[in-house]
C-alpha positions, 0 to 999 in steps of 0.5 A: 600871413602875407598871402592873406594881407596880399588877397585883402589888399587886392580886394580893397584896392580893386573895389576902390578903382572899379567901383564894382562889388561881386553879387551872388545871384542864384539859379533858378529850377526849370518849371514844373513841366518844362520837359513835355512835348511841345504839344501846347502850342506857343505856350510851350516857348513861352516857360523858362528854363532853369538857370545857373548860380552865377556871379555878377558886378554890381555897383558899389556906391562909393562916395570919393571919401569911401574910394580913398578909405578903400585904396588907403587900407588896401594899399596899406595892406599890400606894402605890410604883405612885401615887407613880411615877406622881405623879412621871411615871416 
């Protein structure tokens, strides 16, 4: 229970201070025919290759009052999470 409270905690509390929300962004396929001969001319360098999933940081757009909402909740959680595991539960 406390390693649970310890990742919420962290979360909030790293959301509040950075400002920053994770964001998935999926791969794309590489384009049909992409594995051909450079034959085409300038055509050829002009596809894209497929790309990776990846995940990037995005703003959150928190408001002063959402920051402190976050950082208070987080906080919270982190000090429950030290004292269960103080007391061995």
């Amino acid at each position: 229970m406390s390693l649970v409270l310890l990742a919420v905690g962290t979360v909030l509390v790293s959301i509040a201070l950075f400002n920053k929300l994770p964001h998935y962004v999926p791969g794309r396929l590489p384009a049909p025919g992409a594995g051909r001969a450079a034959a085409e001319g300038p055509l050829a360098t002009a596809r894209r290759a497929g790309t990776a999933p990846r995940v990037r940081l995005e703003s959150a757009r928190l408001t002063e009052q959402g920051k402190a909402l976050l950082a208070t909740l987080g906080g919270s959680a982190l000090i429950v999470a030290f004292f269960l595991t103080l007391s061995g539960l």
